[in-house]
N, C-alpha and C positions, 0 to 999 in steps of 0.2 A: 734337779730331781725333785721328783713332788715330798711331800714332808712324812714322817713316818707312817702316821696313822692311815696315810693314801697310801702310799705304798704298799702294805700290807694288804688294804684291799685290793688293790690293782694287782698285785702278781699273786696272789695265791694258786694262780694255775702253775706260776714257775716253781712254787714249791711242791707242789704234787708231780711235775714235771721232774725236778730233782730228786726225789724222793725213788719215783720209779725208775731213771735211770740208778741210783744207786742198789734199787735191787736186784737190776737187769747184771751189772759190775758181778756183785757176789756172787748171783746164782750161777753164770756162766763161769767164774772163775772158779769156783769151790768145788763143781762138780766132779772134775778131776781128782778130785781127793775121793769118789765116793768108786769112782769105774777103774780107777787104776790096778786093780788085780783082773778086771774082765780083758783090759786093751794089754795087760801084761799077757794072757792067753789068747786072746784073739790072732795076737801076732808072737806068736811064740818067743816072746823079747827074754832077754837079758834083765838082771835087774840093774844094770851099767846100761842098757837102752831104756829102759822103764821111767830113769833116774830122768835121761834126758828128753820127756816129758815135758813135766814142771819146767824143766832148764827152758826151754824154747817158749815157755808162756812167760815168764818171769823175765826173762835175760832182756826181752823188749820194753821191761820198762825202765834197765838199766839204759837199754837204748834212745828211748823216746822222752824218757819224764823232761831231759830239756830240751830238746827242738820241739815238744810239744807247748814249753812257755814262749817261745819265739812265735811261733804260730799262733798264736792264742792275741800275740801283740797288734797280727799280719793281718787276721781273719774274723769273722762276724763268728758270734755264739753260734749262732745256725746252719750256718756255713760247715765248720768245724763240726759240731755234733751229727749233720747229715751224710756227711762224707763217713765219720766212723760206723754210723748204725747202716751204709750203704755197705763196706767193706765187710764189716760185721757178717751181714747177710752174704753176701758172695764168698768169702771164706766158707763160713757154716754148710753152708750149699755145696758147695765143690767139691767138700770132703765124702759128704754125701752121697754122690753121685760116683768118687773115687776115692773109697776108703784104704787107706794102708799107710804102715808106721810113715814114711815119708813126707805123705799129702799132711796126716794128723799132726806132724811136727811143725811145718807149714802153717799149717792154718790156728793153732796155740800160737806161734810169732805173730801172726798177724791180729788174731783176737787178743792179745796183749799188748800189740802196739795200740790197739783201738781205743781199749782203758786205760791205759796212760792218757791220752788227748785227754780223754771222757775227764780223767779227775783233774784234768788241770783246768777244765773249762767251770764244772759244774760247783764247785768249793765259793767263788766268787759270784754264780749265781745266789746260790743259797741265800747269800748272805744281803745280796740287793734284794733279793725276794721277797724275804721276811724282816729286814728292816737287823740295822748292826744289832740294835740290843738284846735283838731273839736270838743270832747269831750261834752264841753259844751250845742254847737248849736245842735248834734245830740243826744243829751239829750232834748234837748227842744221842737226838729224832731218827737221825741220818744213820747212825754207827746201827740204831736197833733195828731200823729195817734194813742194814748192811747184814747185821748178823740174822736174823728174822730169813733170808732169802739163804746164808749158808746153811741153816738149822732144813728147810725144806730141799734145797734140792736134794739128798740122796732119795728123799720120800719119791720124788717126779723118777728117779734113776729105777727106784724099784718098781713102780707102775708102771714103765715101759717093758721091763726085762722080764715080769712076771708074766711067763705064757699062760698060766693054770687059768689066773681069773678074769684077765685082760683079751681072750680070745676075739672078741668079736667085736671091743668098744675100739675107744678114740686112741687106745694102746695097740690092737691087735691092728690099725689100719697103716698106723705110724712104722711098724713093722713090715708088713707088706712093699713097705716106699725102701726099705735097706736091705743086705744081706742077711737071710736066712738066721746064718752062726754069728751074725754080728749084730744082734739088735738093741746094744747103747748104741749104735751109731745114729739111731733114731731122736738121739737127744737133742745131736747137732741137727737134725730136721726142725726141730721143736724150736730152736736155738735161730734159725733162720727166718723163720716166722716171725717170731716177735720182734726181731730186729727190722724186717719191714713195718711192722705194725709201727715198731718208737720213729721209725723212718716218715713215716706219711705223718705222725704228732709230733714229731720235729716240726717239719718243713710249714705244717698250717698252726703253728703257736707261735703270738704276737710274744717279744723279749726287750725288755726295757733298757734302755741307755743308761750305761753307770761307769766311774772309775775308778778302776782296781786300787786297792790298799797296797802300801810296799808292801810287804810279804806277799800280795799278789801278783806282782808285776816279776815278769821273768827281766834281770841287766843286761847289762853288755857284758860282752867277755872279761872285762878287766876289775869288772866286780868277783867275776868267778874265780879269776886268777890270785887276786886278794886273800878270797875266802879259802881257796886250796893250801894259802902260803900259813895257813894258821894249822896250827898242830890240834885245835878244838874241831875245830870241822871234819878234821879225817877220822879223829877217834869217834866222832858221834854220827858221822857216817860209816864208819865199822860197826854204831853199837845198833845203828836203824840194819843192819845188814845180816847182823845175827840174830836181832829178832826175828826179821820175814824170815829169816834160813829156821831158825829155829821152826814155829807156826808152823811151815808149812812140809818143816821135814818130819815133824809131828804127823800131821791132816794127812799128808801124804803115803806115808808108809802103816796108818794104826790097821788099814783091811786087809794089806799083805800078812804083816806083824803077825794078829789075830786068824788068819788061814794059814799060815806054816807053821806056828808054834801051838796053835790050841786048836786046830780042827776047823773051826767057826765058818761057818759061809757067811764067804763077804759081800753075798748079793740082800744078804737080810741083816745078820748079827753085828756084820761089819759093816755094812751103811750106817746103822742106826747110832752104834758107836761113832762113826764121823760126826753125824746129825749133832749127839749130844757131847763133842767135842767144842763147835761151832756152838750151840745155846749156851754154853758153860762160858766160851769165852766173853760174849754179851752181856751175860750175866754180870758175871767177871769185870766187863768196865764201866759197867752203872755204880761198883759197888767201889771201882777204883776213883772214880768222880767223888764222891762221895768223900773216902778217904782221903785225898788231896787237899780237902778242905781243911783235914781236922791235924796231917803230920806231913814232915819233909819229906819232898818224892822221891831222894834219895836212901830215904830209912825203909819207901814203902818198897821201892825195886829193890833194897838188898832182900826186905825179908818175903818178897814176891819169890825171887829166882830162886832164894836158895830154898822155899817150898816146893817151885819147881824141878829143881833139880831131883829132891827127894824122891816125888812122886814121880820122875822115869824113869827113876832106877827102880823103885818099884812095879812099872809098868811092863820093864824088860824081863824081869827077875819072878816077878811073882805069879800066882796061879792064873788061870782065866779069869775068875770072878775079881780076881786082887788087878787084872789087864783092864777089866771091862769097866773099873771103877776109877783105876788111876788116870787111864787117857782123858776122859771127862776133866777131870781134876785139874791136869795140867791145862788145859784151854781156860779153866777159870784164875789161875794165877797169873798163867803169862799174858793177860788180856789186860794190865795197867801199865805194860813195859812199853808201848808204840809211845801212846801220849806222854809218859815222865820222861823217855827218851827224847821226842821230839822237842816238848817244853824247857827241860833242859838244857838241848842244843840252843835253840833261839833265845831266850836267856843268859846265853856265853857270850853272845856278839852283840855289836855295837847298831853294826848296820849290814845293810845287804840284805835283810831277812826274805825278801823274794828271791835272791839267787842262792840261800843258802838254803831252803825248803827247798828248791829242784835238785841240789848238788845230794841233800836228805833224801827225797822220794827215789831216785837213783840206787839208793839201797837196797829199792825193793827187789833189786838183782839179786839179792841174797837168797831168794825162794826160788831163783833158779839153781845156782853153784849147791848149796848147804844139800838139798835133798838128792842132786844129783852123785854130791860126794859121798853119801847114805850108801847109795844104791851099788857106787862102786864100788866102797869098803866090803858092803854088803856079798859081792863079787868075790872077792879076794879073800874072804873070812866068810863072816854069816852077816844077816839081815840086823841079828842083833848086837854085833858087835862095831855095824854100820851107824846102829842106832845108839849106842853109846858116846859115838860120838858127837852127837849134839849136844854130849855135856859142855863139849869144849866151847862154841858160841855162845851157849850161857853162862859159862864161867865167864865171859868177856864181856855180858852182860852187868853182872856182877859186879863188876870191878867199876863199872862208872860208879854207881852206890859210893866211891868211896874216892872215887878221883873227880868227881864234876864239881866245880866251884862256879858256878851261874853266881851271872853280875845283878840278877834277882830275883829272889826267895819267891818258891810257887806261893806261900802264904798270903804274899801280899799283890800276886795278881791274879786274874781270873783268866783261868785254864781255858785254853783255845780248843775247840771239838777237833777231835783227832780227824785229819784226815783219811780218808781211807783208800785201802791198797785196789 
């Protein structure tokens, strides 16, 4: 490999490369937090079918996060990324053309398994891109225009769906291409597009030869097997499991929440709460970097959650204006619990650290089960006694605060950029 300072000039296009599919990741993922009351109406669902949504976009990356580091061993960067932005497209498309709860559940599994690949490819880009020692801060680059892309889509959600002002531009034509009564389906139009577009700047970008760091290399099975025989790995993939469940049983349910208990239209009042849900959390982990420097991760998650905690039950309980202030709130507390969690786990072990980040990203199945279980309780009670219970994942967040004993103190080493979901 050429020496840093080449380096850095020679890929800067893989860092902008990286950088965009990172925003491509959030903005298709998160938008689902901003429509989920329209595709709740659209198809006259259940909040027990609503629920299973998210389940079908999340549960694939339970599925994929490790045959995606196998494949990653098998197959060329480019290889790999053009196949998912090819799926990407074909999914998005399909739905399009046959929309309903079946195909859309569909095609969330498939646009989930695509970002699963995506993160297990592009993490090790990053980092040969911009050379180890930037690593870091273009990790941390990565998370703001991670968050940066959740903060705008509901904005693009509302530009499509608003017929009043959108009549005749680049919104009223995208409408024209889908059903009538169903004009977010137009996003997935949107959504197909671009994924041809990263498809064609895929396939014509030159990517430079490099070899993965253990924590990048996916094992053999009998590392895995290892790693499952330790009682540290299941708890701290329980604790990455309640995060995502948590986050996204949050994002997911605030525009339902907000149109059954306080009136609010969630095509405006309720997006925008998403929007500033997602900037809070960003906010949230510049400021939790930050913090890591100066106190134990474990002192900052206890007094992270149990803010959190506060401020749902507030959120559930209290007025509109006391709703419309808490859910924000909560995105910027629970935004330092992914990395202390993460850091943490890798920290407890010895070795393995590549097959114990895949057994960790695996968690991120938790944004499937956690919101799904919402929606159920939600069913069988109310919405908000569904949403009560996410206290319970956070209570188990919690309790790492006081049971993690890492083999070494985040003090004395420098925090790995969160990977992202």
């Amino acid at each position: 490999m050429a020496s840093e300072k080449t380096t850095s000039k020679r890929y800067y296009h893989i860092i902008a490369l990286v950088m965009l599919i990172f925003f491509v990741i959030s903005f298709i993922t998160n938008i689902l937090n901003s429509i989920i009351v329209d595709v709740k109406n659209s198809f006259d669902l259940s909040l027990t079918l609503t629920g299973l949504l998210p389940f079908a976009f999340f549960i694939a990356y339970g599925v994929m996060s490790i045959p995606a580091g196998f494949l990653s061993e098998k197959f060329s960067d480019k290889t790999l990324l053009s196949l998912s932005f090819l799926f990407m497209a074909l999914a998005s498309i399909g739905f399009t053309f046959f929309p309903s709860y079946v195909v859309f559940s569909i095609t969330l599994f498939a646009l989930g398994s695509c970002m699963a690949v995506l993160q297990v490819i592009i993490n090790p880009m990053l980092r040969v891109a911009g050379g180890e020692e930037h690593f870091a801060f273009n990790s941390v680059l990565a998370q703001l225009v991670f968050g940066l892309a959740s903060f705008l889509s509901p904005f693009l959600y509302k530009y499509i769906v608003d017929t009043d002002s959108n009549e005749f531009g680049f919104a009223g034509y995208i409408r024209e291409l889908v059903p009538e009564d169903l004009p977010w389906v137009g996003l997935y139009m949107i959504f197909s597009i671009i994924a041809v577009i990263l498809l064609a700047v895929v396939f014509f970008t030159k990517y430079p030869k490099y070899e993965k760091n253990e924590d990048e290399v996916a094992g053999d099975s009998s590392s895995y097997l290892s790693l499952l025989k330790n009682k540290w790995t299941i708890l701290f993939f329980l604790g990455i499991f309640c995060y995502v469940g948590t986050e996204q049983g949050v994002g997911n349910w605030i525009s339902q929440f907000l149109n059954q208990y306080h009136g609010l239209d969630a095509q405006t009042i309720g997006a925008d709460t998403v929007a500033y849900f997602w900037a809070m959390l960003t906010v949230g982990c510049l400021l939790g970097l930050l913090l890591l420097k100066i106190m134990d991760s474990r002192k900052l998650l206890i007094g992270a959650t149990t803010i959190t905690m506060v401020f749902l039950v507030l959120a559930l309980t209290g007025s509109a204006k006391v709703a419309l202030f808490s859910f924000p709130a909560i995105g910027f507390f629970i935004s330092v619990m992914w990395s202390v969690i993460f850091s943490l786990a890798l920290n407890s072990v010895k070795e393995n650290h590549g097959s114990l980040s895949g057994i960790l990203c695996t968690g991120i199945a938790g944004g499937a089960v956690i919101p799904f279980l919402v929606g159920a309780l939600g069913e069988i009670s109310s919405l908000k006694t569904g949403m009560f219970f996410l206290l319970v994942p956070l209570a188990f967040v919690l309790s790492i605060g006081f049971w993690a004993n890492p083999l070494v103190n985040n003090k004395t080493i420098q925090l790995k950029g969160k990977p992202n979901k």
